[in-house]
Steps between C-alpha positions, in 0.01 A plus 500: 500500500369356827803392762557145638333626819179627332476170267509307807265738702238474173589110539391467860178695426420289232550229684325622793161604336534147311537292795153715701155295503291698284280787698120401568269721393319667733102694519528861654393548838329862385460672214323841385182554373544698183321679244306379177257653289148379372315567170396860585844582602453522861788339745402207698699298742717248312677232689847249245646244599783310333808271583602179455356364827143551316570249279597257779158564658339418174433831372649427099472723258156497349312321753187604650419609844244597758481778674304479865485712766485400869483664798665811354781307301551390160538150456641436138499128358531311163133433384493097501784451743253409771 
């Protein structure tokens, strides 16, 4: 049985994490390139993303993108978005 000091501690959280704007998703500033494997079972580099702030960019699940390469950096877009 919780005291009258931890009810109103568990209170005052409650209240606290109620009352907070809710957090904006954010894109990472670096990630790693990992692993993957193609069709004759060698590993290739392999590069996920994932997070909310896709999905604010566009990026919804099942949409299409491009791929282009510029200068030595991927550029990553939603095919018909331009």
């Amino acid at each position: 049985m919780l005291t009258p000091e931890q009810i109103a501690a568990a209170n005052a959280a409650d209240l606290a994490r109620a009352s907070r704007p809710p957090r904006r998703p954010r894109p990472p500033q670096q990630c790693t390139v990992g692993c993957g494997h193609s069709a004759n079972g060698k590993r290739t580099p392999a590069l996920r993303l994932g997070g909310r702030w896709m999905e604010e960019l566009g990026f919804t699940i099942g949409s299409t993108l491009r791929v282009q390469v510029h200068d030595g950096e991927l550029v990553v877009s939603v095919a018909g978005k331009d």
